[in-house]
C-alpha positions in Angstrom: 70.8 107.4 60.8 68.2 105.4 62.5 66.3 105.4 59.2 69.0 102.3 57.9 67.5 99.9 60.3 64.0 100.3 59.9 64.2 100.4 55.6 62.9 97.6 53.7 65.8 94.7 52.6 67.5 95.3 49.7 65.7 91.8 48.4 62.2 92.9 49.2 62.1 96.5 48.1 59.2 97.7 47.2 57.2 96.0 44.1 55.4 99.0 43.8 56.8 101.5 40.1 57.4 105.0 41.0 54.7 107.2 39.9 51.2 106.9 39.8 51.0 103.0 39.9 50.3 102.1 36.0 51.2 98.8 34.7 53.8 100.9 32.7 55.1 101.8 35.1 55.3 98.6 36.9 56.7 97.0 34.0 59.2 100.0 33.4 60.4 99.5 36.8 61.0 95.6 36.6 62.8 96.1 33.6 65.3 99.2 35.0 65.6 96.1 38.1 66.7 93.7 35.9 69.4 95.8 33.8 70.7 96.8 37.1 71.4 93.1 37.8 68.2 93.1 40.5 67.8 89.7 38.6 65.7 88.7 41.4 64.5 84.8 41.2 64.4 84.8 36.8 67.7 82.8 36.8 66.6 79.6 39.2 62.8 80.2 37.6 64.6 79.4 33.8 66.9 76.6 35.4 63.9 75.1 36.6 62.4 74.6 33.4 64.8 73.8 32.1 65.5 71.1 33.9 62.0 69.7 33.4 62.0 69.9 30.3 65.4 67.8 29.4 64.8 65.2 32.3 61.1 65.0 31.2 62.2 63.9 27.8 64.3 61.8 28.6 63.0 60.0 31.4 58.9 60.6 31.4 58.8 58.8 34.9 59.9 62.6 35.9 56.6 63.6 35.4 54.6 61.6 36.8 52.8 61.9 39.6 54.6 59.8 41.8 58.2 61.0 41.3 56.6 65.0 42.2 55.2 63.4 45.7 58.7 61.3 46.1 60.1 64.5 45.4 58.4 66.6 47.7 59.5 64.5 50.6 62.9 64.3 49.5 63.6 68.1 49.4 61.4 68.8 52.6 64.7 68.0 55.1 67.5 69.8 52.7 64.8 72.9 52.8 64.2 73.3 56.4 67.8 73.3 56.7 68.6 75.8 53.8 66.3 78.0 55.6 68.5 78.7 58.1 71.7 78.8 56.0 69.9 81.7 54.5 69.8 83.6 57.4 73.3 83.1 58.1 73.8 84.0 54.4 72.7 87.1 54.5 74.5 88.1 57.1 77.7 87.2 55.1 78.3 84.3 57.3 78.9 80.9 56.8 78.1 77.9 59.0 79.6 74.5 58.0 78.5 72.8 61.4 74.7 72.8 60.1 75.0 69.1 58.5 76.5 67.2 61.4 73.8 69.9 63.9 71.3 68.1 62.1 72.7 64.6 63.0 73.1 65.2 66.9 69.2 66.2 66.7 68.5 63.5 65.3 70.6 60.8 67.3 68.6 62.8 70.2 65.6 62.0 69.1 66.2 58.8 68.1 67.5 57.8 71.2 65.3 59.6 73.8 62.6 57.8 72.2 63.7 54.3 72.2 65.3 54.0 75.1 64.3 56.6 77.7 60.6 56.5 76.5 59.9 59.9 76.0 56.7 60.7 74.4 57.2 62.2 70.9 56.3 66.1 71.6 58.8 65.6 74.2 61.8 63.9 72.3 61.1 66.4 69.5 61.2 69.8 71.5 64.4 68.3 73.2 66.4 67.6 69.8 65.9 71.1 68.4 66.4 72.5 71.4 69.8 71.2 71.1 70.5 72.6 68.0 68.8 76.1 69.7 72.0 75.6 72.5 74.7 74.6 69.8 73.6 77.3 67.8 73.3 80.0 70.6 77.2 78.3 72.0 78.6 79.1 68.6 77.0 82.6 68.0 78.3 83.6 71.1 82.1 82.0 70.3 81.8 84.2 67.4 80.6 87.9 68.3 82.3 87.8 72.2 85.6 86.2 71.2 85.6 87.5 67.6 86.9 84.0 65.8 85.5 84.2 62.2 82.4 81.6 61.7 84.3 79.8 59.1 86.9 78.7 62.2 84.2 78.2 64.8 81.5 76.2 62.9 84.1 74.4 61.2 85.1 73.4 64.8 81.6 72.4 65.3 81.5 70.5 62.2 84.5 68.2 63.5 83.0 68.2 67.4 79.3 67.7 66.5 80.3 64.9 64.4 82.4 63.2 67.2 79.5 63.7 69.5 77.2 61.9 67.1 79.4 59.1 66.9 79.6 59.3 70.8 75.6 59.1 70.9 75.6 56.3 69.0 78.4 54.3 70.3 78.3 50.2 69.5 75.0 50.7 68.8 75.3 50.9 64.9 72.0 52.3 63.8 69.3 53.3 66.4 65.9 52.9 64.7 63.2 55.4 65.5 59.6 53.5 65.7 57.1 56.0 67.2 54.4 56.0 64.7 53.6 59.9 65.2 57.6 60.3 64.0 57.8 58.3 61.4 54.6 60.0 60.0 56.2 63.4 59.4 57.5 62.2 56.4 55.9 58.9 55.4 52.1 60.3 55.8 49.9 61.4 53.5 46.9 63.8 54.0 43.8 62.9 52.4 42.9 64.5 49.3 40.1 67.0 50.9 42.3 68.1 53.4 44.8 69.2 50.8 42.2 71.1 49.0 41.6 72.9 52.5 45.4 74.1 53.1 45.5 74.9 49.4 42.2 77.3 49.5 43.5 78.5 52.6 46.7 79.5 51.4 45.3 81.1 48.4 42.8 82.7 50.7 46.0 84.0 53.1 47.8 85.5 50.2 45.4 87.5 48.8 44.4 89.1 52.3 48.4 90.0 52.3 48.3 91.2 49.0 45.6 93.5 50.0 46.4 94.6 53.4 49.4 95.7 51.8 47.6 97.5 48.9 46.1 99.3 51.5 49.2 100.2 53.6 50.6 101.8 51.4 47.6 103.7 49.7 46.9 105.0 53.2 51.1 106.0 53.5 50.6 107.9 50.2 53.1 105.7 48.2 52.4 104.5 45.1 51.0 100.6 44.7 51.2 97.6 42.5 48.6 97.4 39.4 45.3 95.8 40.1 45.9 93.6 37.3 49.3 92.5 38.5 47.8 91.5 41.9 45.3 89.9 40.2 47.7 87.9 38.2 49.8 86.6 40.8 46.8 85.4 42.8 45.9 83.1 39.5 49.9 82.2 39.5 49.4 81.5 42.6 46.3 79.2 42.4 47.4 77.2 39.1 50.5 76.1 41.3 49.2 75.3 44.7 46.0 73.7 42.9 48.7 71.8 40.2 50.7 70.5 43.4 47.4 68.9 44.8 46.0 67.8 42.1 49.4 66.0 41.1 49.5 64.5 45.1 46.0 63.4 44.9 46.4 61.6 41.9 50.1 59.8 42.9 50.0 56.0 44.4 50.1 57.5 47.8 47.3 59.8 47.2 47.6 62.4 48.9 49.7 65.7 49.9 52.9 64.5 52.1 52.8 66.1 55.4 56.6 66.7 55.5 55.1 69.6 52.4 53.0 71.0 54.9 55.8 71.6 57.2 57.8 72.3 54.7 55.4 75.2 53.6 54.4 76.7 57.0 58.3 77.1 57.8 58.4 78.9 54.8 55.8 81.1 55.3 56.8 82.2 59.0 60.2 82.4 58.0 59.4 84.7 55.1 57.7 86.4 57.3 59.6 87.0 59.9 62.5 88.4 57.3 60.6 90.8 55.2 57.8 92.2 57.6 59.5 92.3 61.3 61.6 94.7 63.0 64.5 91.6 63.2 64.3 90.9 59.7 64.9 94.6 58.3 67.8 94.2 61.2 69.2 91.0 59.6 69.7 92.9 56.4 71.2 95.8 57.4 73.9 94.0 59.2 74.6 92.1 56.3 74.3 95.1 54.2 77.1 97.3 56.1 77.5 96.0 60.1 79.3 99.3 60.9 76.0 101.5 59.6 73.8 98.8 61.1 75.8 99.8 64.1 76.3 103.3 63.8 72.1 103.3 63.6 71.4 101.8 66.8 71.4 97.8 65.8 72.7 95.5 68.2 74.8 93.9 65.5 76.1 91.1 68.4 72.8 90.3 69.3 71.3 89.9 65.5 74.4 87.5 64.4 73.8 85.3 67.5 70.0 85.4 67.4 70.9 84.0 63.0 73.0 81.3 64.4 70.7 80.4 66.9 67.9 79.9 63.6 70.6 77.9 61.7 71.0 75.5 64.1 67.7 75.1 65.3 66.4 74.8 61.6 69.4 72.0 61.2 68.0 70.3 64.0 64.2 70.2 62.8 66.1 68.8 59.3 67.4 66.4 61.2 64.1 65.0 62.6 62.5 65.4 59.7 65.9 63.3 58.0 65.4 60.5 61.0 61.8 60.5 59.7 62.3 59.7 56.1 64.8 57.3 57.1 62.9 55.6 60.1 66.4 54.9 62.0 69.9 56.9 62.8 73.4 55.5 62.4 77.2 56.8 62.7 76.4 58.8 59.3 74.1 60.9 60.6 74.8 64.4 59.9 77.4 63.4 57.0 77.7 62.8 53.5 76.2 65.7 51.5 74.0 67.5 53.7 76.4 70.3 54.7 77.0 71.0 50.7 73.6 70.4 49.7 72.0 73.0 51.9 74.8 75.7 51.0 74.0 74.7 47.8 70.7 74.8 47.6 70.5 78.8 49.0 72.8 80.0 46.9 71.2 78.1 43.7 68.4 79.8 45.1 69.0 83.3 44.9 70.4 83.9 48.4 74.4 86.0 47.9 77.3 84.7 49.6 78.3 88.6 50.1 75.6 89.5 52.5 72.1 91.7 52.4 70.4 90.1 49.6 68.5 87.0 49.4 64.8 85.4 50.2 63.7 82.9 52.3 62.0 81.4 49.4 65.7 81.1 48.0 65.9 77.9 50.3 62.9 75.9 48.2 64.2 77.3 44.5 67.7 75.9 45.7 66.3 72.6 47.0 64.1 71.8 44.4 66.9 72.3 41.8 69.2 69.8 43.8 66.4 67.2 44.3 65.6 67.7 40.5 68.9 67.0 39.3 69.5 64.0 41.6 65.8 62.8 41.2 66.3 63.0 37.7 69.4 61.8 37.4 68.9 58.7 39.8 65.9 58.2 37.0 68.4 57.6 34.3 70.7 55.4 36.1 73.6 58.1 36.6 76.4 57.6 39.1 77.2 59.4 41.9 80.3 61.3 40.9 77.8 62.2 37.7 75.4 63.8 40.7 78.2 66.1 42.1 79.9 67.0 38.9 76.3 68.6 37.6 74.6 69.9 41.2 78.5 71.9 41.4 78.1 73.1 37.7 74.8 74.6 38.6 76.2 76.2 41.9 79.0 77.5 39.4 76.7 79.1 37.1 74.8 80.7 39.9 77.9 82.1 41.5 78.4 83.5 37.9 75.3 85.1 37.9 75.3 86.7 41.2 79.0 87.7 40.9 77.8 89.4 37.5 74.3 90.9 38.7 76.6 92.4 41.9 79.3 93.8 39.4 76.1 95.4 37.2 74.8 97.3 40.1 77.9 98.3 41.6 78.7 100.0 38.1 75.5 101.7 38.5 76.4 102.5 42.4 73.4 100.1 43.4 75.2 97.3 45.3 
C-alpha cells in the first residue's frame, strides 16, 4: 500500500512509451493518451490560437508588441493567485476566500508602508504572512472540525472582506508609494538582462530534461526519444526567445518584472508538485483520501499545508494587484478576482474532481482570461459582453473535462 503515496500524479505520468523508447512508440502512446481522454493541455493550446487568431484580425493592436507586454502584467496577479487554487483543486477542494485573502494582503501592505514606515521587505513578508495565518486558520477549521471548505472559505470570503473594509476605514483609498513596490509591476528589465533569464531558462530545462533521461536509464525504464527532447528544447527556445524579443521591442522595452516573478513561481511550484514527496502526496489525496490514508499519508496535514499555499499565493497576488494599481481602496479583494482565478485553473487544465491537473494550468487559464478581456477591451466591448464569453469558455472546458473523465472511466482509467 505504501507504493500509492510515492507513484507519480496521475497529470505527470510518465512521458516515456512502453517499450524500447522509439518515436513510435512515443507517438503510439500519446495517441492511446488521448483516446482515453488524457487530453492533457491540447484543448487550452487550440483555444489559445484560436483566440489569436480572431482578435488578431479583428483588432491588429492584439498583436503588437505593446498589448503582449500590457498583457503580461495584467495576467501576472490573476496567475499567482491561480496557482494556489490549483493546489486546492486538486485536492477536490474549493476556496472562495482567495479574492478578498488577496485584498487584506494588500490593505496590509499598503498600510504598513505609509503609515507605520516599514521598509518594503518588511511590509511585504508581513502581508503574505497574513495570508500564510488565514490560510493555516481555515485549513485547520476544515480537517479538525470537519465543516466542508465550501462553508468555511465562504465564511472567509464574507469575514475577510469585512476586515478589508475595517483596514481601510474613512480612509477611501490608501496609496502605496514605495518605489521598490510599485516596481514589481511597473518595471521593466533591460533588454540584456532578459536575454540572460531567457538563456538561463533554456539552459535549466535542458539540464532537467537530461537528468531525467538519465534517471530513468539508470532505473531501467524506458525514456523519451532523443528527437522529442530535442524538439521541445527548440519549442521551448522559439517561445521564451519570441517573448523577449516581443518585450524588447514594445514602448517600454523591456521584459516586465511582474513576468519574472510570475515565471519563477511557476517553476518552484511545478516543482514542488511533480518532483517532491508533498506533491505526489497532494495527488493521492485528491485521487482517493481514504487510500492516501490507508498508505500512510497524513491526509489532515496535506489539506492544511494546500490551504496554507492558497492563501499565501492570494496574498503575493495581492501585492503584486496593489502594485499594478499603485494604491488600495474598499474594493480590494472584490469584483472578479475570486471568479477569475477559479476560472482561469480550470480553463487551464486543472479538474474540479480532484487528482488531475498542472501547475502550468494556472498560466494557460490566465492567459485565456486576459486574452479575452484584453481583446475584447480592444474592440470596445462591454462588460456584461466580458462575462458572458470568459463563462462560455469555462463552460466548454467543464465540457471537455467532464467528457475526457467519462472516456477514461469507460476504459477504467479515471
Amino acid at each position: 500500500m505504501t507504493q500509492v503515496a510515492e507513484q507519480a500524479p496521475l497529470s505527470s505520468t510518465s512521458d516515456a512509451p512502453p517499450g524500447d523508447g522509439s518515436l513510435a512508440d512515443y507517438f503510439r502512446a500519446y495517441l492511446v493518451r488521448v483516446r482515453s481522454g488524457d487530453l492533457g493541455s491540447l484543448p487550452i493550446i487550440v483555444g489559445l490560437l484560436i483566440i489569436v487568431a480572431v482578435f488578431g484580425s479583428l483588432r491588429p493592436a492584439f498583436l503588437t508588441a505593446g498589448n503582449f507586454t500590457n498583457l503580461i502584467v495584467q495576467m501576472a496577479g490573476l496567475t499567482t493567485i491561480a496557482i494556489g487554487v490549483v493546489f486546492v483543486l486538486l485536492l477536490g477542494e474549493i476556496d472562495l476566500s482567495v479574492g478578498y485573502v488577496s485584498g487584506v494582503a494588500g490593505v496590509v501592505l499598503a498600510r504598513l508602508l505609509t503609515e507605520n514606515g516599514l521598509p518594503w521587505f518588511a511590509a511585504v513578508a508581513a502581508a503574505v504572512l497574513t495570508g500564510t495565518l488565514i490560510g493555516l486558520l481555515q485549513g485547520l477549521i476544515i480537517t479538525k472540525a470537519g465543516v466542508p471548505s465550501f462553508v468555511v472559505t465562504l465564511a472567509g470570503l464574507l469575514a475577510w472582506n469585512g476586515v478589508v473594509l475595517i483596514l481601510i476605514g474613512g480612509r477611501g483609498t490608501v496609496v502605496v508609494s514605495d518605489r521598490v513596490v510599485i516596481g514589481i509591476a511597473n518595471r521593466y528589465l533591460p533588454p540584456v538582462a532578459g536575454w540572460v533569464l531567457a538563456a538561463a531558462l533554456v539552459a535549466g530545462f535542458v539540464a532537467t530534461q537530461l537528468a531525467r533521461q538519465r534517471a530513468r536509464r539508470a532505473a531501467g525504464l524506458p525514456t523519451v526519444p532523443p528527437l522529442i527532447v530535442a524538439l521541445r528544447v527548440v519549442l521551448l527556445s522559439v517561445l521564451v526567445g519570441g517573448a523577449v524579443v516581443l518585450c524588447n521591442a514594445s514602448p517600454r522595452g523591456g521584459v516586465p518584472v511582474a513576468g519574472v516573478l510570475m515565471a519563477v513561481l511557476l517553476l518552484v511550484w511545478s516543482y514542488v508538485a511533480g518532483r517532491t514527496r508533498f506533491g505526489r502526496h497532494v495527488y493521492a489525496v485528491g485521487g482517493n483520501a481514504e487510500a492516501a490514508r490507508r498508505a500512510g499519508i497524513d491526509v489532515d496535514r496535506v489539506r492544511v499545508a494546500v490551504f496554507m499555499i492558497a492563501s499565501t499565493m492570494a496574498a503575493l497576488g495581492g501585492v503584486v494587484l496593489a502594485s499594478r494599481l499603485r494604491s488600495v481602496d474598499t474594493a480590494a479583494g472584490g469584483g472578479d478576482i475570486l471568479l477569475n482565478s477559479i476560472a482561469a485553473a480550470v480553463i487551464g487544465g486543472t479538474s474540479l474532481f480532484g487528482g488531475r491537473g498542472k501547475v502550468s494550468s494556472a498560466l494557460l487559464g490566465a492567459l485565456v482570461i486576459a486574452s479575452v478581456a484584453n481583446g475584447m477591451g480592444l474592440l470596445g466591448l462591454s462588460s456584461g459582453a466580458k462575462f458572458v464569453v470568459t463563462g462560455l469558455v469555462l463552460l466548454a472546458s467543464l465540457l471537455v473535462d467532464s467528457f475526457a473523465r467519462r472516456g477514461r472511466s469507460s476504459r477504467g482509467l479515471a
